[in-house]
Backbone bond lengths (Angstrom), bond angles and torsions (degrees), N, CA, C in turn:
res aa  C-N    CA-C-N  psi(-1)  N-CA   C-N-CA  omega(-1)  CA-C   N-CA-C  phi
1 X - - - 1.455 - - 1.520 108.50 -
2 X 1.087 113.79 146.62 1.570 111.06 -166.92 2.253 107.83 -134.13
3 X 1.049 82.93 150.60 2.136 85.48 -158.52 2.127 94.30 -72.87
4 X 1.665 107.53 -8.18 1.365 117.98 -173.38 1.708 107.16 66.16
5 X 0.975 102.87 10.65 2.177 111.06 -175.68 1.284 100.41 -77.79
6 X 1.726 92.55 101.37 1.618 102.48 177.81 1.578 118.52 -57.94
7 X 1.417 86.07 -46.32 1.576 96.36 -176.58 1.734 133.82 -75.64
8 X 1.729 98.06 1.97 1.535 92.91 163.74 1.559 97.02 -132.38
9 X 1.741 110.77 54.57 0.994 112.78 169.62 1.226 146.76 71.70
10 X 1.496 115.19 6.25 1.798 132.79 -149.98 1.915 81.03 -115.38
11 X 0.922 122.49 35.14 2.003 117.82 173.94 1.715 83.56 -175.05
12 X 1.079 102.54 125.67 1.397 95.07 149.63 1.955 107.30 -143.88
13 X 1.156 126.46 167.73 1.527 124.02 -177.14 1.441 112.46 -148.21
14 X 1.279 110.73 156.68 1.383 131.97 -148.22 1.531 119.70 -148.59
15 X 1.261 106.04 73.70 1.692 116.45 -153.10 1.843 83.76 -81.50
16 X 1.495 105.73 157.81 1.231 105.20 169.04 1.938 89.55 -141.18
17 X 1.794 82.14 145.02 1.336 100.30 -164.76 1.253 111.27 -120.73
18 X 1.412 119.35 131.24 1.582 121.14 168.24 1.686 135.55 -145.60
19 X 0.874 138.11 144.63 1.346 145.54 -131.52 1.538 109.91 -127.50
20 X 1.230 131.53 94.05 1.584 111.78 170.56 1.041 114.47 -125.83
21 X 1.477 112.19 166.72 1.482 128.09 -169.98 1.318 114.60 -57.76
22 X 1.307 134.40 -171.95 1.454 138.40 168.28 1.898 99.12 -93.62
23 X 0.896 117.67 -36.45 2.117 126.46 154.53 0.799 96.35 -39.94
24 X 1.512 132.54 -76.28 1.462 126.66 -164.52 0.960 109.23 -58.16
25 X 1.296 136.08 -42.88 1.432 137.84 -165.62 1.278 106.50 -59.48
26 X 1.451 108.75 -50.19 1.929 109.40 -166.54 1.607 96.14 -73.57
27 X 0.937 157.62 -37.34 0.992 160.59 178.50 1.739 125.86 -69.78
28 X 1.291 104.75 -12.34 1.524 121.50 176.47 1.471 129.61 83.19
29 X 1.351 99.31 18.16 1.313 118.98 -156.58 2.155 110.62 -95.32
30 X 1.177 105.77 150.87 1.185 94.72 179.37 1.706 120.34 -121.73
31 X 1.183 130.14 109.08 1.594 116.77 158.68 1.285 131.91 23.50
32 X 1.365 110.05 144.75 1.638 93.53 166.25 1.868 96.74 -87.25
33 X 1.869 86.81 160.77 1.663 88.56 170.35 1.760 114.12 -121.76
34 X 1.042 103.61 137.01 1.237 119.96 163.80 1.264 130.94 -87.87
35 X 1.429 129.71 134.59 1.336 140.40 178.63 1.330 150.13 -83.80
36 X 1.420 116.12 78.19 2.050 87.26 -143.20 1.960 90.87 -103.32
37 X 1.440 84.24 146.74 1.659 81.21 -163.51 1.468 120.74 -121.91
38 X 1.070 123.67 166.26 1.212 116.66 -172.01 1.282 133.76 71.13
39 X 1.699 136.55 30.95 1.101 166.27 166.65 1.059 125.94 -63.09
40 X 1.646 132.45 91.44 1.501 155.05 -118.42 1.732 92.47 -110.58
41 X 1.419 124.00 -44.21 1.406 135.20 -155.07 1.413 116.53 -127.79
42 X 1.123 98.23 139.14 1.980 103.86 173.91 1.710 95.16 -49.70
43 X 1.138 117.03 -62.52 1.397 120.36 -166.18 1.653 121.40 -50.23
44 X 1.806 92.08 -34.97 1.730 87.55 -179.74 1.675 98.31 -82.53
45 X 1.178 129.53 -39.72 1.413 122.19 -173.20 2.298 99.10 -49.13
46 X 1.071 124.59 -33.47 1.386 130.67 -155.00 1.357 90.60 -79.52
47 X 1.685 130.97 -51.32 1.043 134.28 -157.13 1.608 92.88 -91.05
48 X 1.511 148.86 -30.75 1.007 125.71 -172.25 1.378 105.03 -94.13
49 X 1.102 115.56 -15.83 2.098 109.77 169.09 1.539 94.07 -60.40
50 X 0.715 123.52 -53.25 1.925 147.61 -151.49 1.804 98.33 -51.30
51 X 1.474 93.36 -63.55 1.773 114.36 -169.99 1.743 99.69 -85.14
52 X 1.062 123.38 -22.10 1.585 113.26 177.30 1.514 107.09 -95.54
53 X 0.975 139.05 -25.08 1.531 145.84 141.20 1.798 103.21 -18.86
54 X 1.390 86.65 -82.20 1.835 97.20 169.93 1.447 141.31 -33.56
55 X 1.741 84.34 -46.38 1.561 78.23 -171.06 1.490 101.87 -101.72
56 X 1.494 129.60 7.31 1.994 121.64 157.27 0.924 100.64 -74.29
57 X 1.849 135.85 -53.19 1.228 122.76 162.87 1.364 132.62 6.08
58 X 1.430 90.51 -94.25 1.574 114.34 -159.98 2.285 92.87 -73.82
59 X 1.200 105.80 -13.09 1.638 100.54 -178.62 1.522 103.98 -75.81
60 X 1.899 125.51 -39.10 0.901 131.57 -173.22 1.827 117.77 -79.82
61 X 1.981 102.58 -41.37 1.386 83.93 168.30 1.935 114.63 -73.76
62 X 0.936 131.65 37.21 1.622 131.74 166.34 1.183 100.53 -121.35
63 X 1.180 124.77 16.12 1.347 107.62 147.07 2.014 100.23 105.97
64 X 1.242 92.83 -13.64 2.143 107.62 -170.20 1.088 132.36 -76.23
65 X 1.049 134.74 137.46 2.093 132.91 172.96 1.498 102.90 -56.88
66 X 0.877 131.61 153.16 1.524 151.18 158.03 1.724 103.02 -96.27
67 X 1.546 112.93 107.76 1.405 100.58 171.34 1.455 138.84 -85.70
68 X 1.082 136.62 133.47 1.942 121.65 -160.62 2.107 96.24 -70.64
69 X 1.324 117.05 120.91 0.979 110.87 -166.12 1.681 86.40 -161.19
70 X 1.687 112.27 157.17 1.229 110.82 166.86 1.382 132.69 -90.10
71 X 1.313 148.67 105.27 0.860 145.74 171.48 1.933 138.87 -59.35
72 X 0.802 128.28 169.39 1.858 138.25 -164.70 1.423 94.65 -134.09
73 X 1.513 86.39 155.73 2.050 85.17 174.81 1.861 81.32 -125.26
74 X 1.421 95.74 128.21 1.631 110.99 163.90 1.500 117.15 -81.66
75 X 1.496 133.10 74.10 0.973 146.67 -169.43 1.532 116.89 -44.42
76 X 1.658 102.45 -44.59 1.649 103.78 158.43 1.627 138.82 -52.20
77 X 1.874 82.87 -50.55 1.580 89.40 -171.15 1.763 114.23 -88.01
78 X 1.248 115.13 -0.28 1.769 147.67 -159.94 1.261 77.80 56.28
79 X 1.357 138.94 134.25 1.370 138.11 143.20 1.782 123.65 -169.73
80 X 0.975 131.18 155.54 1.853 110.38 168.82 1.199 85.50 -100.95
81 X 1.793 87.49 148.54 1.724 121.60 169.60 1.532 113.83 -98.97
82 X 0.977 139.59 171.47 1.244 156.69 149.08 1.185 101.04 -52.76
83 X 1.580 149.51 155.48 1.480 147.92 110.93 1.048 106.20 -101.47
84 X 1.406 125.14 -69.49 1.900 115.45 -167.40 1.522 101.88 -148.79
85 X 1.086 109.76 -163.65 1.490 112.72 -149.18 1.809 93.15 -105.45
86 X 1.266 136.80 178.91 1.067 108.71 166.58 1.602 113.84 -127.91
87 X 1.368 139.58 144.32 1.013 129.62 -164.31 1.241 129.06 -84.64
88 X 1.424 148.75 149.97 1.345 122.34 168.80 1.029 132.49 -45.86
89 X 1.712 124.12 -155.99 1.504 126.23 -171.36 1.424 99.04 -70.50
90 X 1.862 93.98 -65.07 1.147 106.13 -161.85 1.951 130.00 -73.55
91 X 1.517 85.60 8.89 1.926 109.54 -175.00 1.762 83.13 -77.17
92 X 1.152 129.56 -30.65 1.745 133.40 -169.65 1.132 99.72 -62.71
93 X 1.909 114.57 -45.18 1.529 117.35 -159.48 1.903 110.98 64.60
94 X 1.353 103.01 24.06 1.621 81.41 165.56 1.237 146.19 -54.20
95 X 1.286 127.87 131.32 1.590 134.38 174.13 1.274 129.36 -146.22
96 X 1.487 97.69 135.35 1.811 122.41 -164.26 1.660 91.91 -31.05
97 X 1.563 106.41 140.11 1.212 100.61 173.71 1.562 114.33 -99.77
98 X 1.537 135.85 115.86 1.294 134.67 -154.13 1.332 108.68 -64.77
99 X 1.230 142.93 -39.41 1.431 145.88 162.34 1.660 124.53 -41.86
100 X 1.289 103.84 -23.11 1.838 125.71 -167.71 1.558 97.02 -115.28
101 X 1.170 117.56 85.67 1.577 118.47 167.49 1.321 120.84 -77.56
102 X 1.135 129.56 160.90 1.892 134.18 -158.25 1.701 91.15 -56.20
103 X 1.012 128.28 144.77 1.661 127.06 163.93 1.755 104.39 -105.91
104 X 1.337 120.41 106.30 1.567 134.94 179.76 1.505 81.18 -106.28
105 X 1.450 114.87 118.72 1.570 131.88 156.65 1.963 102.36 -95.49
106 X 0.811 127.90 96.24 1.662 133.37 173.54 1.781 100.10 -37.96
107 X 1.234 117.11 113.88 1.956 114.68 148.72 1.546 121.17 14.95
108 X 1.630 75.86 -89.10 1.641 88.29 169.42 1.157 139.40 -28.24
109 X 1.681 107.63 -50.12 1.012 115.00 -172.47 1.979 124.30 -77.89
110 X 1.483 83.10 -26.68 1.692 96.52 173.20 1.315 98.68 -60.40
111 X 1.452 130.65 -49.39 1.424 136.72 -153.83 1.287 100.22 -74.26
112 X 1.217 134.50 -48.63 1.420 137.59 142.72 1.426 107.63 7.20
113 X 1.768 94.34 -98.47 1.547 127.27 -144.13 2.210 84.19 -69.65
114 X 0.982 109.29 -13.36 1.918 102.50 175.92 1.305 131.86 -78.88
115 X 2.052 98.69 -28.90 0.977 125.71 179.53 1.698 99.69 -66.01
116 X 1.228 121.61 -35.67 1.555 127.23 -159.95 1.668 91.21 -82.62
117 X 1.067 136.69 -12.15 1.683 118.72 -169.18 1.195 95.35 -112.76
118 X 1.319 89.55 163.67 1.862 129.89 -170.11 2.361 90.25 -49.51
119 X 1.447 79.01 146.54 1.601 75.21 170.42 1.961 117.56 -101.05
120 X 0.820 111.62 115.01 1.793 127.33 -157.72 1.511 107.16 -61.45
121 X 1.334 123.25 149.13 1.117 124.35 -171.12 1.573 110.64 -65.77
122 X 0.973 137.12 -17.18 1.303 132.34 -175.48 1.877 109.59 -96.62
123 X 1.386 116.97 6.37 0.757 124.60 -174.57 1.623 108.40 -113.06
124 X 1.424 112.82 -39.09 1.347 129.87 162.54 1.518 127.66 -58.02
125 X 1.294 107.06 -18.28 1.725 137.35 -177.57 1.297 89.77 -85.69
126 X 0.984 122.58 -57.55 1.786 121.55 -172.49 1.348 112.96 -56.84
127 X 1.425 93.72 -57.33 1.475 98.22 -178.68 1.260 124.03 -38.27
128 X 1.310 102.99 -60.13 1.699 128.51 -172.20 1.745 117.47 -59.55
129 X 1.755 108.64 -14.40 1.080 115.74 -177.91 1.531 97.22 -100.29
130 X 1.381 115.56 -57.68 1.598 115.83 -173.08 1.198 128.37 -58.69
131 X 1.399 111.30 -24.18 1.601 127.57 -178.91 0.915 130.89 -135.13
132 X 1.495 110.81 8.54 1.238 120.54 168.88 1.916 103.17 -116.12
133 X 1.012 120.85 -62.29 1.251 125.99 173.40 1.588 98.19 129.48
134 X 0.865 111.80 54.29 1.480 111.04 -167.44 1.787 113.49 -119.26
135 X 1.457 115.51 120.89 0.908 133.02 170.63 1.757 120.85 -24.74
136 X 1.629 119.11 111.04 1.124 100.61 -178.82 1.567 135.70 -63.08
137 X 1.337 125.94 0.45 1.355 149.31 -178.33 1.355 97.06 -75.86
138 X 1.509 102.49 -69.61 1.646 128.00 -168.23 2.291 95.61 -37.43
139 X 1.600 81.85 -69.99 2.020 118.99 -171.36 1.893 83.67 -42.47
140 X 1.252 107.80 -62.82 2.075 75.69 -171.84 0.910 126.14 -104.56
141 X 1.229 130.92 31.27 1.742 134.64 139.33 1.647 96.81 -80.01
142 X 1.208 126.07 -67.74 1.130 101.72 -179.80 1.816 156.82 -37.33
143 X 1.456 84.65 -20.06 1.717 109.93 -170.58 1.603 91.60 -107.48
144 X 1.183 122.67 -5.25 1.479 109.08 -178.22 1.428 129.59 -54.74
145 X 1.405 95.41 -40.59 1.670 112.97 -177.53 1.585 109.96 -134.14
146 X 1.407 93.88 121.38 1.519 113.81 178.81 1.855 104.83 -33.05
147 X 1.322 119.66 -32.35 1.659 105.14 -158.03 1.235 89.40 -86.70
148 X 1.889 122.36 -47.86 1.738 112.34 175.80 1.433 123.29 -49.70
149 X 1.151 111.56 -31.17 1.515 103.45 179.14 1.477 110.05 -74.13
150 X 1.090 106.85 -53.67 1.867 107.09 176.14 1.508 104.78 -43.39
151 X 1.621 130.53 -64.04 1.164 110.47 -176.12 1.548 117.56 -75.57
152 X 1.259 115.02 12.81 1.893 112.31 157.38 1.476 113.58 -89.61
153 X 1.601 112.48 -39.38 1.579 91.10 178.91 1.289 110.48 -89.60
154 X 1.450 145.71 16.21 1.105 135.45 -153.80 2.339 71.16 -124.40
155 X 0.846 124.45 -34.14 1.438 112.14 162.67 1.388 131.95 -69.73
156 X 1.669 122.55 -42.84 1.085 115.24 144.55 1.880 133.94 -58.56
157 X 1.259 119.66 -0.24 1.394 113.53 176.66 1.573 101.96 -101.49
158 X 1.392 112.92 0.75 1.330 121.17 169.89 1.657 123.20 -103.52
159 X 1.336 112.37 -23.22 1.438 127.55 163.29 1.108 119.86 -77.24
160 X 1.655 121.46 -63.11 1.188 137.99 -156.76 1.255 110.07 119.54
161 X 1.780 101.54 165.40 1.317 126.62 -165.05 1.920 112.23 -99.37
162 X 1.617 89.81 -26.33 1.608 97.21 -157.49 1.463 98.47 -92.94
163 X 1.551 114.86 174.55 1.334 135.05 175.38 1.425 109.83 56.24
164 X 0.950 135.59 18.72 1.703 136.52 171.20 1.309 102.40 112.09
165 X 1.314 152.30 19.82 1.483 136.45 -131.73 1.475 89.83 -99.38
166 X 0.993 107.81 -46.07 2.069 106.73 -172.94 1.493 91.13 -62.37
167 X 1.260 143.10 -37.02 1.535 118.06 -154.90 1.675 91.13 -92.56
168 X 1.722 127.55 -18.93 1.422 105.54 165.13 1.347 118.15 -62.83
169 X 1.560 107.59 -34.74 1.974 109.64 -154.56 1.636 75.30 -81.20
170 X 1.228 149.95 -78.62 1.714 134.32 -170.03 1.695 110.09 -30.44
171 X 1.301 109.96 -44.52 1.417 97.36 -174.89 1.798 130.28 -82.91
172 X 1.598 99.99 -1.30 1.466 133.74 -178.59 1.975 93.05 -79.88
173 X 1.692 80.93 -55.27 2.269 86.89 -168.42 1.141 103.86 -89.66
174 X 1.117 171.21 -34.90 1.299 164.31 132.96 1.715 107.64 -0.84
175 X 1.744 109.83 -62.31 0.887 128.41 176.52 1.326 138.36 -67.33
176 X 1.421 119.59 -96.96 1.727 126.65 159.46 1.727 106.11 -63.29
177 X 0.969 138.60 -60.21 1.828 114.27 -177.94 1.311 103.41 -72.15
178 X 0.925 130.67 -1.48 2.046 125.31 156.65 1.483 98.92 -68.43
179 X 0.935 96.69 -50.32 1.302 112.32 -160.97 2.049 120.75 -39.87
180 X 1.694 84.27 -53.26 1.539 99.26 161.10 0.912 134.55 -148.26
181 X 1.684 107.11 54.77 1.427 131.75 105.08 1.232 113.61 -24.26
182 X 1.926 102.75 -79.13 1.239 95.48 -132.86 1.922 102.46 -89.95
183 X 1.590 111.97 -9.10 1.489 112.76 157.64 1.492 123.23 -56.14
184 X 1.330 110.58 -30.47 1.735 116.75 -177.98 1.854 111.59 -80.19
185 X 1.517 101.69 -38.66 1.723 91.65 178.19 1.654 103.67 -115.27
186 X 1.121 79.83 -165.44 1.948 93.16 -167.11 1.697 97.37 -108.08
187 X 1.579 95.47 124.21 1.383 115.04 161.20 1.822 90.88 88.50
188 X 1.408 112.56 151.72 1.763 120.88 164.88 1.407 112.73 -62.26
189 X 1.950 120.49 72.51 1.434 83.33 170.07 1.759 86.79 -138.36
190 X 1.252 86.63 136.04 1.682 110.79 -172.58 1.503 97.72 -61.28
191 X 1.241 146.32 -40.85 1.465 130.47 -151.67 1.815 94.36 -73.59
192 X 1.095 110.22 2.68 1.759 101.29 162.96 1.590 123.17 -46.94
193 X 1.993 92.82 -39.71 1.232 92.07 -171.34 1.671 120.45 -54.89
194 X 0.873 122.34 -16.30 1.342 105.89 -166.45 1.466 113.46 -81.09
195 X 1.840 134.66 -1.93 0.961 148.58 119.38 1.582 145.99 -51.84
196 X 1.261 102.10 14.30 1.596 118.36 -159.97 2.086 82.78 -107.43
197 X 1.420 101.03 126.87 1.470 100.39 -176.28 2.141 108.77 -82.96
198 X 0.984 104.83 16.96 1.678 125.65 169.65 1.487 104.65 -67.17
199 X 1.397 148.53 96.97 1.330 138.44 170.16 1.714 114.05 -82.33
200 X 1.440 98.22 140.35 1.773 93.28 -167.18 1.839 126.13 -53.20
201 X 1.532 104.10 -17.85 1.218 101.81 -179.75 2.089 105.48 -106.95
202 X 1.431 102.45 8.12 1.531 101.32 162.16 1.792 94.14 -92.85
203 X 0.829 128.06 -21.04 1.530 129.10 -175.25 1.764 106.13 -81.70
204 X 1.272 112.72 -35.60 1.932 115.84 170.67 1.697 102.30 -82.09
205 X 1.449 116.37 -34.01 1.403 86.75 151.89 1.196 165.30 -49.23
206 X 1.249 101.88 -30.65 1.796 140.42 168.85 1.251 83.44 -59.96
207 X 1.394 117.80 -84.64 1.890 101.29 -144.58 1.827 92.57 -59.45
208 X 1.099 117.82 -43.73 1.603 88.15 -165.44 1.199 107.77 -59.26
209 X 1.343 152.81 -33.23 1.273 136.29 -172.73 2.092 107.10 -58.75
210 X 1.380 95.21 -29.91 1.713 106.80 168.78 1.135 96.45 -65.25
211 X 1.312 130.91 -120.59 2.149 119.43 162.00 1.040 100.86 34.80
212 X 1.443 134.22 -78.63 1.721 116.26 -127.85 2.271 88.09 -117.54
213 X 1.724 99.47 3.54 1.237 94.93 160.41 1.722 118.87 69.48
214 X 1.453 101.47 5.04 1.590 121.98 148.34 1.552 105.54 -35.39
215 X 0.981 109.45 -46.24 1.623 100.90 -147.78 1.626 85.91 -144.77
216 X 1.551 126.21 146.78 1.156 129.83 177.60 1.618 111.51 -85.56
217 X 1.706 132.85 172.57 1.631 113.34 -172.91 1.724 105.99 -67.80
218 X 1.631 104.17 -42.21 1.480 128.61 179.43 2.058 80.48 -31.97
219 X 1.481 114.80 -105.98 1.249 98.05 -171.68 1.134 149.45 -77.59
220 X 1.231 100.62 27.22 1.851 110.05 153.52 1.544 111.35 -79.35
221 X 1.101 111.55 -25.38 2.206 111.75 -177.34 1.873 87.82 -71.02
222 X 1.147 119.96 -34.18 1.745 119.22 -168.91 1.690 101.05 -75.85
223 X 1.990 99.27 -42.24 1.599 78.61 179.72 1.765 132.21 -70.72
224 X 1.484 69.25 -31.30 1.857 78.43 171.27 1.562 125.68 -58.00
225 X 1.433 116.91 -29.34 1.118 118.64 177.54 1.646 103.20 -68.21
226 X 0.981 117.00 -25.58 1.581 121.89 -172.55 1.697 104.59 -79.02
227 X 1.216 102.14 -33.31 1.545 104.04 178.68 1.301 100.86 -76.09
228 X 0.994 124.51 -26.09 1.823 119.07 -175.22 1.477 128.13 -68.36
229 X 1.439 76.00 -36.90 1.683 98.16 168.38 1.330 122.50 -59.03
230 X 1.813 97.74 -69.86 1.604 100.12 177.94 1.382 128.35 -96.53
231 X 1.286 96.03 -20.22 1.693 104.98 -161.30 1.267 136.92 88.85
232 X 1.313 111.52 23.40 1.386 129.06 172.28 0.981 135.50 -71.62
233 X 1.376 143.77 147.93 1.389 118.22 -171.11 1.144 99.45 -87.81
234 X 2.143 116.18 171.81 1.075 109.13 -171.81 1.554 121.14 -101.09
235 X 1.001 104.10 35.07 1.761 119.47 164.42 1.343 144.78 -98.99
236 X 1.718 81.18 -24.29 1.986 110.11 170.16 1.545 94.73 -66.95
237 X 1.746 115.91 -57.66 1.341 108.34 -140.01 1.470 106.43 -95.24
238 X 1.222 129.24 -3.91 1.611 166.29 130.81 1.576 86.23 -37.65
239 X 1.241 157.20 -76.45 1.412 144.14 -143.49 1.228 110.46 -117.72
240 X 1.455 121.38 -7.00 1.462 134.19 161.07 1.736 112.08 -74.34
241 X 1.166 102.32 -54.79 2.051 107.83 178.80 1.084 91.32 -65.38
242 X 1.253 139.36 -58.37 1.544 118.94 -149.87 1.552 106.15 114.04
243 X 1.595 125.03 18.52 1.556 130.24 -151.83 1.106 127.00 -83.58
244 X 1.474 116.50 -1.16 1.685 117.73 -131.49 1.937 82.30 -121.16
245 X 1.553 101.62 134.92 1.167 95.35 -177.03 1.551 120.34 -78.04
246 X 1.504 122.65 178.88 1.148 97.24 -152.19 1.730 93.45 -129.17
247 X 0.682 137.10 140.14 1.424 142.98 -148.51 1.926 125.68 -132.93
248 X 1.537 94.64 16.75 1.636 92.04 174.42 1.572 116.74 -117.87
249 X 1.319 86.78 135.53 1.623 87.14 -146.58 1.703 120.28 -74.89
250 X 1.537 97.97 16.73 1.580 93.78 174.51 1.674 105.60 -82.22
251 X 1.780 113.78 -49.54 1.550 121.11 164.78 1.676 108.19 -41.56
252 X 1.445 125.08 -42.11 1.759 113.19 -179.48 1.708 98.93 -54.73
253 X 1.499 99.36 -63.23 1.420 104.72 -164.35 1.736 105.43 -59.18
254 X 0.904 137.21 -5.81 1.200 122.46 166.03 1.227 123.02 -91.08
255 X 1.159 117.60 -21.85 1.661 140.86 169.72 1.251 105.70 -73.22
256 X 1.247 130.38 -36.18 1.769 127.02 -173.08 1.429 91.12 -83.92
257 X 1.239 133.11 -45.03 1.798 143.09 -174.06 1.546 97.59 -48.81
258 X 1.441 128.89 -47.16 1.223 148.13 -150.24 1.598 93.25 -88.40
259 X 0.938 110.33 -71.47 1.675 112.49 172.48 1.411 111.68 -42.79
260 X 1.174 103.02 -64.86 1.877 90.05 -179.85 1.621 129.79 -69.67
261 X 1.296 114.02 5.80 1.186 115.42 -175.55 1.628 90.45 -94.21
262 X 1.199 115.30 -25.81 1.789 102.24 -149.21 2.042 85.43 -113.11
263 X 0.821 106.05 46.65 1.671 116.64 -171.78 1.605 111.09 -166.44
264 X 1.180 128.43 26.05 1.924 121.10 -173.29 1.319 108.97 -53.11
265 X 0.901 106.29 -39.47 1.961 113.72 -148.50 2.254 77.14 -70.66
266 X 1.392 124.91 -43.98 1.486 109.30 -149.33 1.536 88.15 -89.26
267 X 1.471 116.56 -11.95 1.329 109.73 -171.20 1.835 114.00 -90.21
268 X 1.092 104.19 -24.61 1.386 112.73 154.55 1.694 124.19 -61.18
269 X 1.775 111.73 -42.49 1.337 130.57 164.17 1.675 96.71 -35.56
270 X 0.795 106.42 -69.88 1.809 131.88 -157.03 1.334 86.43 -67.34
271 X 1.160 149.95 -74.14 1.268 146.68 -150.99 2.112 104.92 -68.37
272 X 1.469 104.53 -34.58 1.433 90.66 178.50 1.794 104.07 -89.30
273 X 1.000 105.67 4.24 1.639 97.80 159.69 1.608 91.68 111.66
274 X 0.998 134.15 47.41 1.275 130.63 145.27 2.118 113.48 -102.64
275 X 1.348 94.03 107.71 1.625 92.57 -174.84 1.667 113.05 -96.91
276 X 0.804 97.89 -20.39 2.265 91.79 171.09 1.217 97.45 -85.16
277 X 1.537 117.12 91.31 1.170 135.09 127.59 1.283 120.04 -111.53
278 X 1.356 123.87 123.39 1.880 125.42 175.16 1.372 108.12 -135.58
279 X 1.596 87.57 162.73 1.592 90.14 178.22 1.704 108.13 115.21
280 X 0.992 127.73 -68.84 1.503 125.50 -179.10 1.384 127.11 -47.30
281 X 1.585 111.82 -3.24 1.599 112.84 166.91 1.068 97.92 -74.92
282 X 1.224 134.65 -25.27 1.558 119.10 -134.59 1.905 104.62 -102.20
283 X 1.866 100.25 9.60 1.541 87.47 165.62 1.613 95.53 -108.22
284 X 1.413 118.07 48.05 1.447 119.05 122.23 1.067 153.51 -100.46
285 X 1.453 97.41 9.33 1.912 124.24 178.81 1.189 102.19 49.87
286 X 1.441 86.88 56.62 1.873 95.59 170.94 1.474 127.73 9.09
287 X 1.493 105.71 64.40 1.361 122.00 -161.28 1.685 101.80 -130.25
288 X 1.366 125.22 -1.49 1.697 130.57 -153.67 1.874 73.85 -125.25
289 X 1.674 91.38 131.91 1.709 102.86 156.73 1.494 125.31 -98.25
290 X 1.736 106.14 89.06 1.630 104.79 165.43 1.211 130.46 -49.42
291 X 1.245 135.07 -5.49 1.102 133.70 -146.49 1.616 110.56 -128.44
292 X 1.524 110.79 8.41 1.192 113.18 176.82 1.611 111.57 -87.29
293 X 1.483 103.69 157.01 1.441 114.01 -177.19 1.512 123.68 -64.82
């Protein structure tokens, strides 16, 4: 087991670098490579790929061989050094080691042992786009962190799959429960959620009460804040306020009667053909459904 401490030597790395022509290229051919060894730091490995890049380069456009040799990183001067020359294959003398027999793992069996691991965020991103329909913006914030994704699919298996529903409930959490998240703790970091007293299928409740038009989106962002708080579901506090819009159309029509009486001068506006007027629904606390048939 190793402490990975670059700097007192317990990691060290050994990039090998090589350079070929656009000839070589069409032909399938590869560069010689060079070795530079003994590389203590992310930073020196960056700067000696960086500077040995350069200098086969500039050896090959002059016309020069690049020799396979090991290289040093001169930490002072930034540069690779020479150390020694490097030998062929067979200067190694390699041979099968008799104790270490060929290791053949069967297909299957990989497919197996893959089936048994965690499914990876870049795999969950896919998912969420291909079969879910889900926005790629939305798909990798969501898959970022094991606890957000759990409380997204554990909300979509409570909503549903069909008619867009995952790209509303992503565009609901992305959004408003990001939202305060990230006002309630310190700094943007989502693994809060798994402390947020909101449960994912009291959270697919919310939008359906949006869906079935209980409640308008305007106050579903209010109920949710209420769920954040306590943790209530959103049907108590929906039938506790008084929230749920109200949809029979003798109360609309008396409410539109009410508006236009206490408004002539804009309702005359409106009638000779001035149409941007807004605003006067809204001393119904957007609680009346215009939009019914």
């Amino acid at each position: 087991v190793s402490s990975g401490d670059m700097e007192k030597g317990a990691l060290r790395c050994e990039p090998n670098i090589s350079v070929r022509t656009l000839e070589q290229k069409a032909r399938g051919e590869y560069g010689v490579k060079v070795e530079v060894k003994n590389l203590n730091s992310f930073r020196s490995v960056r700067n000696a790929i960086a500077y040995e890049m350069e200098r086969q380069i500039a050896i090959l456009r002059a016309g020069g061989v690049v020799e396979q040799v090991n290289m040093g990183w001169d930490e002072e001067r930034q540069c690779t050094v020479i150390q020694r020359g490097k030998e062929d294959a067979h200067d190694y003398r390699y041979f099968p080691e008799p104790d270490l027999p060929p290791l053949r793992i069967p297909r299957e069996e990989v497919e197996r042992l893959a089936a048994t691991l965690p499914e990876l965020p870049a795999a969950k991103r896919n998912r969420y786009e291909q079969v879910w329909g889900v926005r790629r913006i939305e798909a990798n914030i969501l898959s970022s962190e094991a606890m957000v994704a759990r409380f997204f699919e554990e909300a979509v298996a409570a909503y549903g799959e069909s008619e867009g529903k995952p790209q509303r409930l992503a565009t609901w959490m992305t959004g408003e429960l990001f939202r305060l998240i990230y006002a309630d703790g310190e700094g943007q970091d989502l693994r809060q959620i798994a402390a947020i007293k909101i449960q994912p299928a009291q959270f697919a409740a919310l939008l359906k009460l949006v869906d079935d038009k209980v409640i308008n989106p305007n106050t579903g962002k209010k109920v949710l804040e209420t769920m954040y708080a306590t943790g209530e579901d959103p049907q108590l506090i929906v039938e506790r306020e008084g929230l749920a819009m109200v949809s029979d159309t003798s109360v609309i029509d008396e409410a539109i009667a009410a508006i236009f009486a206490a408004n002539p001068n804009e309702l005359a506006r409106y009638r000779a053909g001035e149409e941007k007027l807004f605003g006067f629904f809204r001393q119904t606390n957007n609680f009346l459904d215009f939009f019914i048939s």
